[in-house]
N, C-alpha and C positions, 0 to 999 in steps of 0.2 A: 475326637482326636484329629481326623482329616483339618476340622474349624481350627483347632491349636497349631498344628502345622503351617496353614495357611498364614494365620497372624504370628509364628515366631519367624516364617520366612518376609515377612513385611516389616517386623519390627530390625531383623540382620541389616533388609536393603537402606532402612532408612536410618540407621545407625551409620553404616557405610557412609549415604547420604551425606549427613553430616560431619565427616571427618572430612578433611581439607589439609590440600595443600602452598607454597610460598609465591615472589617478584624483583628492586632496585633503591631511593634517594628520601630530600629533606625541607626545615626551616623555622630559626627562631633562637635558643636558647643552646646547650648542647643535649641535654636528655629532658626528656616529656615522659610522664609518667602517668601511669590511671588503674584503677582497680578491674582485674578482671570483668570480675560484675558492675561494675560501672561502664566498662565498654561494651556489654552486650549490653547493657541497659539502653546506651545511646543507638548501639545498631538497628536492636527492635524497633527505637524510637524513630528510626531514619526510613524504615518498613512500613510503620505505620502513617509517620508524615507524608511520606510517598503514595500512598494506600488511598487515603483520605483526601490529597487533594486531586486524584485522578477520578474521582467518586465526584467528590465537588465541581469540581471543574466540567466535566463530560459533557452534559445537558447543554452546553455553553458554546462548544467549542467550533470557533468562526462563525457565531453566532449568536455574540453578545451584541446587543444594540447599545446604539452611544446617542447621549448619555445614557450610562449603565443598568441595567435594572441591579436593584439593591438584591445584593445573596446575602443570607444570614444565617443559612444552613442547606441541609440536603436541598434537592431539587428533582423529583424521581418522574416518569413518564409512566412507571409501573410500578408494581409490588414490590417492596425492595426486600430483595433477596440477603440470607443471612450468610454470604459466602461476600468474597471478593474475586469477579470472573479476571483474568489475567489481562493485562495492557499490554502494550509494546513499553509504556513507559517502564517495564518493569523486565520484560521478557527479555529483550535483545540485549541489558545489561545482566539479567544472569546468565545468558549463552557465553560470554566474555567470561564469569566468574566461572562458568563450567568447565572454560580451557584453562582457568589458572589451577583450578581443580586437577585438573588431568594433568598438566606440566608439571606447575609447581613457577617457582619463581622467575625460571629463566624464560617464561612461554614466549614465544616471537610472535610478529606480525600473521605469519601466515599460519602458524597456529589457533591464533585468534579467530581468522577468518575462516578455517576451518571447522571451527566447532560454531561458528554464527551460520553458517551454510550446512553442517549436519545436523545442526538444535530445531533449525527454526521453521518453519511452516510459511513457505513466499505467501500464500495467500492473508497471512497476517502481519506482510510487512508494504510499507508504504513510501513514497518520497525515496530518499535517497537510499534509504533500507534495501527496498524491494528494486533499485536500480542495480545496486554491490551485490544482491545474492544474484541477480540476472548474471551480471558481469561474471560470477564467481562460476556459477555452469556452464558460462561458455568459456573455461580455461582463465580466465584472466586471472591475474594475482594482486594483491597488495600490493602496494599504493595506488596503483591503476586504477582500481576498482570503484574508488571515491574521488578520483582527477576527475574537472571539469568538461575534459574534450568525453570520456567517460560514459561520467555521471551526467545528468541533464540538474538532479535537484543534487548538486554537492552544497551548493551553501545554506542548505537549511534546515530545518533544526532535530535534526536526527542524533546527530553525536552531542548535541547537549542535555539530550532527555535520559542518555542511558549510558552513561561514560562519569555519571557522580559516583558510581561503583566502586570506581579503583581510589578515592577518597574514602570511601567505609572502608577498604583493608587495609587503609595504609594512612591509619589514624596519625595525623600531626607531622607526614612526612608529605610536605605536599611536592616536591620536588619527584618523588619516587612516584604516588601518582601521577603527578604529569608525564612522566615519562611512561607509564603502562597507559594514559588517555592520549595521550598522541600518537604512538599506537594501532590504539582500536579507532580512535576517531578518523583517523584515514584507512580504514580499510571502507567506510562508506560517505567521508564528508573529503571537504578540501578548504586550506585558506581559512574564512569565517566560518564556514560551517562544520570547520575541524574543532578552530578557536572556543567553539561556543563546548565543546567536548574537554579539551583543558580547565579552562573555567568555572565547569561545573565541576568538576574532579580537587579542583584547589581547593574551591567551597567547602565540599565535604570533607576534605583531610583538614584542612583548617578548624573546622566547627567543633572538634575532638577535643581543644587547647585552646579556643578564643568565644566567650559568647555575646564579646560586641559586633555585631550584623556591621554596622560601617568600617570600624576595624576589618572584619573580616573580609567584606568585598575589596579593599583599597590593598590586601595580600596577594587576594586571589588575581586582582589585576594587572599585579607588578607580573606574573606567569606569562604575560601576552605579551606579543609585540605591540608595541605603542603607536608606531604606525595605522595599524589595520583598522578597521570600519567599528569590529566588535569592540574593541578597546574606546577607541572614540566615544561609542556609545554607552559603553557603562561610565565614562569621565561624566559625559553627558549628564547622568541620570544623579552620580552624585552631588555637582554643582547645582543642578535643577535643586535637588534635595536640601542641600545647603538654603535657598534661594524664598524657595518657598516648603515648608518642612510639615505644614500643615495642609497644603491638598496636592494628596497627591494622583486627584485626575488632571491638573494642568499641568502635572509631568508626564503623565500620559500622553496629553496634546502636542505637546512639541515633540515628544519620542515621535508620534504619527505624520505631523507636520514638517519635522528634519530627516527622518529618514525614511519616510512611505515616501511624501510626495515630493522633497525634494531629493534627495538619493535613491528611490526609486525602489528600494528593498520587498520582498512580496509579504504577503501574510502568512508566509510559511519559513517566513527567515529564519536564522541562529540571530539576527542584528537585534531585529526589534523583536523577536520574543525572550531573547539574555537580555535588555532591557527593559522588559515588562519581568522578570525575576525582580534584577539587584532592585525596581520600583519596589513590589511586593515587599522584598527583607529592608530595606530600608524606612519605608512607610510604615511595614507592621512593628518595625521598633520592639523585637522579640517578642511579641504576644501572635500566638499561635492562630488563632479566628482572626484576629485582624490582617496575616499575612496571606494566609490561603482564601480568604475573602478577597484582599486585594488583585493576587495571583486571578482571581477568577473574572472578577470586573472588568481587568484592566483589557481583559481580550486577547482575540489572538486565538493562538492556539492555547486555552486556556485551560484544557487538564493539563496539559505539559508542564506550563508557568506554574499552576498552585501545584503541580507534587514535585516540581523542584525544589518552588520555596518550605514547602510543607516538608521537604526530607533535611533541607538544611535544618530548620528549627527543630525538627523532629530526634537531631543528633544532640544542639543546642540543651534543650529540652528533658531529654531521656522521654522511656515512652509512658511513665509515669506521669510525667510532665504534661502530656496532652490533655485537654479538656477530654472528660472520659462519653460527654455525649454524642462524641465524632465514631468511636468505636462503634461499627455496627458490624463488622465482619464476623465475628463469634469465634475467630482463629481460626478459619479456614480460607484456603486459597485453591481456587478454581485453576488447573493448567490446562489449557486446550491449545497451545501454543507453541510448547517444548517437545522435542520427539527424545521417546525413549523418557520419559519423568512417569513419574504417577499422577492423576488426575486429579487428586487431592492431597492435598499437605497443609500443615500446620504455617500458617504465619510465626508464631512461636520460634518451628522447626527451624523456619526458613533461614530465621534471625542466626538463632546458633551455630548454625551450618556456616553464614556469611560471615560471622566473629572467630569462629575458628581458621576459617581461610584467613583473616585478618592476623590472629596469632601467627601462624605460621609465614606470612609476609612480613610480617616482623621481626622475626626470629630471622631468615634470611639476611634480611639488612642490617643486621651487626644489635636487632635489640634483644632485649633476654627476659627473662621471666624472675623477680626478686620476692618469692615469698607470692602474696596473692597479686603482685602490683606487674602490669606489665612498664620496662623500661625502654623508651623509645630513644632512636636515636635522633638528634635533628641537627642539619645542617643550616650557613647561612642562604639565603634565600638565591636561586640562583640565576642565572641571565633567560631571560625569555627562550619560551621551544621555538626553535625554528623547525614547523610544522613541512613534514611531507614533502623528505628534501631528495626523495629518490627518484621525483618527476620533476619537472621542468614546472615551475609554480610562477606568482607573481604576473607580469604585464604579460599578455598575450601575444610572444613573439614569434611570429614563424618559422623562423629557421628552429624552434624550438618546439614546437606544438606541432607543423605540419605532420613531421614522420607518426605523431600521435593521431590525429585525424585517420591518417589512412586506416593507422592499424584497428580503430573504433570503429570506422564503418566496413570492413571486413567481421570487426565481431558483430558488428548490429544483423548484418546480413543471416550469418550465422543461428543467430537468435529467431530471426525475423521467419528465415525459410532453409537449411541446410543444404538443401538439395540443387541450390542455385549458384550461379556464379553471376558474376558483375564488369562486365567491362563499359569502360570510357564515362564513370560517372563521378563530378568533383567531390573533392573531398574536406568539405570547408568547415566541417563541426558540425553543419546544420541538413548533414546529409545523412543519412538511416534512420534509425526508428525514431519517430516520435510517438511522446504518450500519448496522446491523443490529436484527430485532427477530423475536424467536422462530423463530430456523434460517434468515432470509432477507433478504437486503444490501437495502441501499440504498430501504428502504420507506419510505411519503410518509404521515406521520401530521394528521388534521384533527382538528379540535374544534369545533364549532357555536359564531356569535357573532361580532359584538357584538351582532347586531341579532335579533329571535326569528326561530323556525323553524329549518331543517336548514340544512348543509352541503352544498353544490350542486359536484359535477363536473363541468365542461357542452362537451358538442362543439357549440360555436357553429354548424356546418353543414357535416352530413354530407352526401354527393353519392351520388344515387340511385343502385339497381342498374342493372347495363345488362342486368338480363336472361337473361343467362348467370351469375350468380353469384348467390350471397345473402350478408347481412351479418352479423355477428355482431357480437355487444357481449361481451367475457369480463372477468371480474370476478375476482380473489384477495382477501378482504379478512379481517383479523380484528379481532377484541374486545382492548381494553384491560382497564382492570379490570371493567367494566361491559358486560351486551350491550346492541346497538343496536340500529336498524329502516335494513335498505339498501331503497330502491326506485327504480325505474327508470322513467321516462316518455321519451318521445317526441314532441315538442309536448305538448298536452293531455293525451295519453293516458297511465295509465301501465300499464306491463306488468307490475309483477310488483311481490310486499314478500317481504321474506327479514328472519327476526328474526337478526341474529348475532353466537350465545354464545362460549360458550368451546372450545366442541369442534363439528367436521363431521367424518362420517366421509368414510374414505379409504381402497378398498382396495389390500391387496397380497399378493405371492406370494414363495413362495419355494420352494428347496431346495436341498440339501446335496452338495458335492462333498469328495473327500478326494485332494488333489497329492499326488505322487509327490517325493521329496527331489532341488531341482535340476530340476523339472520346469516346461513353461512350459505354460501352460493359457490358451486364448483364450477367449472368449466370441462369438459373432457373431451376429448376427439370423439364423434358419433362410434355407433357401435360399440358399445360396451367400452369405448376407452381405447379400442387397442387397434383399427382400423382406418385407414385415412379417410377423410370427411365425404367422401360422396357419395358411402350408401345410402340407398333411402330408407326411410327412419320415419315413422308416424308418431303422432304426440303418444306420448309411456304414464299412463296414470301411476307405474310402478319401477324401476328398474329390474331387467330382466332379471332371471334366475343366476346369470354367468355375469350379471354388473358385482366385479370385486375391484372397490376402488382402492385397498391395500396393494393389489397385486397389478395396478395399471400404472402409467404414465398421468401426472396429474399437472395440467398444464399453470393451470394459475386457481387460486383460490380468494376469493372475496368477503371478506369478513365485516356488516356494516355492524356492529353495536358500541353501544354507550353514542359516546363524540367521535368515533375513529373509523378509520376504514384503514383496513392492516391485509397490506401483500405479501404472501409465501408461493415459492416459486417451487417443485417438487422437480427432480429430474425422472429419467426414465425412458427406456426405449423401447421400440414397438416392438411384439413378437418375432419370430424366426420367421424368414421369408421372406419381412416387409421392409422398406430402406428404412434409415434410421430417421428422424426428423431431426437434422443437425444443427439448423440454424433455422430461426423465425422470432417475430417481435409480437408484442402485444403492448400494445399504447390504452392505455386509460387514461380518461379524461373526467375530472370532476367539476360541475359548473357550482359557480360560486367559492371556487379553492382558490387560496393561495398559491398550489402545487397547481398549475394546469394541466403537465401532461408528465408521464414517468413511460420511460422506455425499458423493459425487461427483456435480459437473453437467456435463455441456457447454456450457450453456447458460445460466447465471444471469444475472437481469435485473439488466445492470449499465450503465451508459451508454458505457464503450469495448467492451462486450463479454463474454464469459468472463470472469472476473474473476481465474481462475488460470493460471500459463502450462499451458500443452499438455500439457509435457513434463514437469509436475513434479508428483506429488501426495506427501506424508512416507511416510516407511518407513515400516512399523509392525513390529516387534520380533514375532518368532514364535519361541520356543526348539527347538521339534519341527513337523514339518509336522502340522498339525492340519484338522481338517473347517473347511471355509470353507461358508459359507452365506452363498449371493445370494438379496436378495427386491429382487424389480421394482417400484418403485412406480408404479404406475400415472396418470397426470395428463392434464391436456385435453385436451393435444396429443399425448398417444398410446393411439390406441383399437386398438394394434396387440399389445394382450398380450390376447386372451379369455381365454375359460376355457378351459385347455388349452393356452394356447399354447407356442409350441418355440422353444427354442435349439440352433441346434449346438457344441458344446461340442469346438473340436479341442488336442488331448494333441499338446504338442512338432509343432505345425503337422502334426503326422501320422494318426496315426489318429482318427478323430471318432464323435463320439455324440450321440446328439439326444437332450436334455433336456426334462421338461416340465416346466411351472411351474404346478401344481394353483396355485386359492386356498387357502389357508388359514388366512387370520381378516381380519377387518375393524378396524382401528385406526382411533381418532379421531387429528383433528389441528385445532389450530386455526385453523387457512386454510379459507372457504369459497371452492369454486372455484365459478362460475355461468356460465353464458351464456345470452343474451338473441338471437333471431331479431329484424332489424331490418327485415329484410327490407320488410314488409307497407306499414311506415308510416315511408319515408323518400321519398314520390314527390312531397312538398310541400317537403322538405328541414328537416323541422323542426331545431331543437336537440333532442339528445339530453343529459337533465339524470342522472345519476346523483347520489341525495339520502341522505346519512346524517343521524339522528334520535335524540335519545336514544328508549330505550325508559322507558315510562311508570313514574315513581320509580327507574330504576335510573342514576345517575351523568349525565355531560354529553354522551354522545354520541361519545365517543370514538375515533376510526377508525384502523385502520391499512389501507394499499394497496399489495400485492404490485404487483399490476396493476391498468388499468383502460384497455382498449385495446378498438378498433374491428378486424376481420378480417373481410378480403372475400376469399372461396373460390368456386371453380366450384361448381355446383351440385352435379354427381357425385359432390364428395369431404367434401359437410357433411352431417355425419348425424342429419339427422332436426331440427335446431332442437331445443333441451329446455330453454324459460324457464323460468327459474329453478331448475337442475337442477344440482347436484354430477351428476359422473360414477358415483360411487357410484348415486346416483338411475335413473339411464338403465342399467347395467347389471342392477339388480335388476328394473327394469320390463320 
């Protein structure tokens, strides 16, 4: 009885589930008409082509070699699983369908972006995605969110992957969708990388009522402004088309050749990936394997391309229409993506659910329901969106961007460190976080100015020791093109100058292990796993009675069988009493790899956290089991590797061996890591200013900031205070 409860309370939610609600516009004829079941037919169909070429495509993606390798079906690295695990291509346009769900037809902008910021899981969002949900936690609102001074990736291809959405509910009204995709496409794109979000949205409202592919592209394009790059680029691809109609890799060539290398677009554009679509639909010439074949070839970001093209046809089509050998999901969909959904659901479901949202956005916009047949309404075609007209868009004008600049690098800072302030640093677009800068995310870059003197970091008012503890100030910082002058004061006083060039050293260790074919090789910190490396530890023909490697911290795991070697990273913290082990690297090296070196963290300073899942780090390709070499890199927050320290090294969870890790050699790097004792002189509560300077004739002063954070420790477990000290420093001393 409990068993029937349970399933009739599942069967309520997904009922629920699938009732929906309405949206706005139009084009073509005055009414469009289609059968109930014929429009779910196409929807499912738009689900599954979608489905299918992100399956297809994956293996591929920014990693097809040119010329092509020939696809002609699946492509799997593993067992293929009978489920379909969730995409972004899929996900972040039903977090959209979810607020049309909640609203209804009038949902706004910042409703939109609301329900993509509580749906979504940042660490499954990427590019321009995972820039607008940042933006969205640090207060920022739509349109902001996706403007360029912003966003770093607005022009690429995010709102063209998952903005065909409001085309499935708004069958044959392609006006109405454009206006719910421009929209959503600027709560995380801008400009092109808006464009390429409208676009795909006309495609699929279009596909409802047209199933000539060149017809329909040459609709979808009158939606643009004719001006802009993406526009340009799909005229491009159908002239190309015209020109030469039978290969179309040497449409390919000149997409790459006009707008990679001479317009300069990246490989992550909305330009040249909405160009390697209309290729696909137009090449595939409605047959379904030849389009999402194409979509996959042509490159790029190539699941995106084939389950675009693959959802256009797949409305085209219905889901009958699909070659049935493509089907391998078994009607189930994997969510690990959506917060608050069920982990499992029906593809079927999904379908029903998104056709009745569609009714209901029909019925809002003046269409009706005539017996089984829904009655749509259609307008003539209407003037181009003028895309995300609540920012200052278009040419980069100062007087129009400047006040935007400022206010980005106050959010960046935000983002970056809250606890800091900022004075006298420019504000030129290219100032706060960058995603990446020399091996390390999300770093906060300054520049002295407008006013002389340095660049000020400043804890407005740090709160005294109580006594039991001491403070620390710890610093990551490097050089640009130029070294700088970092110093440090404390009210008046200051503690310390650090010149910093291009290099600090940094040491580490290593040594060499050689698996067994099919063997699994653990790593764990000595002593049972849960003790920092320097106790001493005799070779273990057995692990002890209290070795429970469920219940420890598991640093890295080594798996050599078949052709592969496969990295899983576990987290985990040490018992009560002992500091945490917050940040440390493990470099493997395989000789004779393609992959020579993979850098793994736990910890990367990221603002949700880890920045990688848990679970997942890439293969790396090994043809014979080969020597693996670990070196520890040693960093501030782990003073638990000395000289000599031990690992236990256990073979298939069974026999064990303690490994040392001699030093042997000192590499530079150019991250200076510092700490400052604050201890002494915060009993008046000064400000603590941390000050970058240019160095005298060399460049503007240019900073980059892994870190720059305050840490308050028990007394017992800080060692020793060392201003102005790399760890390199304190261990030689």
């Amino acid at each position: 009885m409990r068993r029937s409860t349970r399933v009739l309370c599942l069967l309520l939610f997904v009922g629920g589930f699938l009732a929906a609600p309405p949206p706005t516009g139009c084009a073509g004829a005055k009414t469009f008409s289609i059968s109930r079941s014929d429009y779910l037919e196409k929807v499912h169909g738009w689900w599954m082509g979608k489905l299918i070429g992100v399956t297809l495509g994956g293996p591929f993606e920014f990693r097809m070699p040119w010329p092509p390798k020939e696809v002609t079906g699946y492509v799997f690295d593993a067992p293929v699983a009978d489920y379909f695990g969730d995409n972004d291509d899929l996900y972040v346009g039903m977090a959209y369908l979810l607020a049309l769900d909640r609203h209804g037809a009038g949902v706004t902008q910042v409703q939109m972006a609301a329900e993509f910021f509580r749906r979504l899981e940042p660490r499954r969002l990427w590019m321009a995605n995972q820039r607008a949900y940042m933006n969205l936690a640090a207060g920022l609102a739509p349109p902001k969110t996706g403007h360029p001074v912003f966003n770093e990736c607005s022009w690429a291809i995010d709102a063209q992957i998952e903005n065909d959405v409001w085309g499935v509910v708004c069958p044959g009204m392609i006006d109405t969708a454009c206006r719910y995709a421009d929209l959503a496409a600027h709560v995380t794109n801008h400009a092109d990388g808006a464009y390429g979000g409208l676009f795909t949205a006309a495609l699929a409202s279009g596909a409802f009522a047209e199933r000539d592919v060149e017809t329909l592209v040459e609709t979808a394009l009158a939606k643009l402004p004719p001006s802009c790059d993406y526009a340009e680029a799909v005229r491009d691809v159908i002239a190309w088309h015209r020109e030469e109609p039978g290969d179309w890799k040497k449409t390919r060539e000149r997409i790459r050749s006009k707008w990679q290398v001479e317009r300069g677009h990246r490989d992550e554009s909305a330009v040249v990936n909405g160009a390697a679509v209309v290729t696909a639909l137009l090449y595939g010439g409605g047959d379904f394997d030849t389009t999402v074949r194409i979509g996959t070839m042509a490159g790029w970001d190539t699941d995106c391309n084939a389950a675009s093209a693959g959802g256009i046809l797949g409305i085209i089509l219905g889901a009958k229409g699909i070659p049935p050998q493509w089907n391998i999901f078994h009607d189930r969909y994997k969510n690990i993506s959506l917060r608050n959904l069920p982990m499992w659901m029906t593809i079927t479901g999904l379908a029903e659910w998104t056709a009745a949202l569609g009714e209901r956005t029909i019925a809002a916009h003046g269409g009706r329901l005539d017996g089984d047949r829904l009655v749509i309404p259609r307008r003539k075609p209407a003037t181009p969106c003028a895309a995300g007209t609540s920012v200052p868009g278009g040419p980069r004008r100062d007087e129009e961007w400047n006040p935007l600049r400022v206010e980005k690098l106050a959010l960046d800072l935000r983002l970056w460190n809250p606890d800091l302030d900022l004075w006298n640093c420019i504000a030129d677009g290219t100032t706060g976080l960058s995603r990446e800068f020399k091996g390390k995310r999300h770093v906060f870059r300054t520049v002295p100015g407008p006013t002389q003197g340095p660049c000020v970091l400043i804890f407005p008012d740090v709160a005294p020791p109580d006594g039991r503890e001491e403070i620390l100030l710890e610093i990551s910082a490097c050089s640009g093109d130029a070294p700088w002058d970092l110093s440090v004061a404390a009210g008046e006083r200051e503690l310390g100058r650090v010149r910093v060039g291009k290099e600090a050293p940094a040491g580490f260790r290593a040594t060499t292990i050689v698996p067994r074919r099919g063997e699994d090789i653990i790593l764990y910190p000595a002593e049972d796993g849960s003790t920092y490396l320097d106790q001493k530890l005799t070779r273990l023909a057995q692990p002890s009675p209290s070795f429970n490697p469920a219940a420890k911290p598991v640093p890295l795991r080594i798996r050599s069988a078949q052709n592969n070697v496969n990295l899983f990273r576990y987290g985990g913290k040490c018992p009560p009493g002992k500091p945490e082990i917050r940040a440390y690297y493990i470099l493997t090296e395989w000789t004779d790899s393609p992959y020579p070196v993979a850098w793994l963290s736990p910890g990367d300073p990221h603002p949700y956290g880890c920045y990688w899942p848990k679970e997942h780090v890439p293969d790396l390709p090994l043809q014979e089991p080969k020597q693996i070499k670990l070196r520890i890199q040693a960093e501030e927050e782990l003073p638990a590797i000395p000289e000599g320290g031990k690992f236990v090294l256990v073979h298939d969870e069974g026999n064990a061996t303690v490994i040392s890790l001699p030093r042997v050699s000192t590499k530079p790097t150019p991250w200076h890591r510092l700490r400052f004792d604050l201890t002494p002189y915060l009993a008046l509560r000064p400000r603590v200013e941390v000050r970058s300077t240019p160095a005298v004739g060399e460049g503007r002063g240019e900073a980059f900031w892994e870190y720059v954070r305050i840490v308050r420790r028990p007394v017992s477990t800080v060692d020793g205070g060392a201003n102005g000290q790399t760890p390199s420093d304190r261990r030689q001393r």
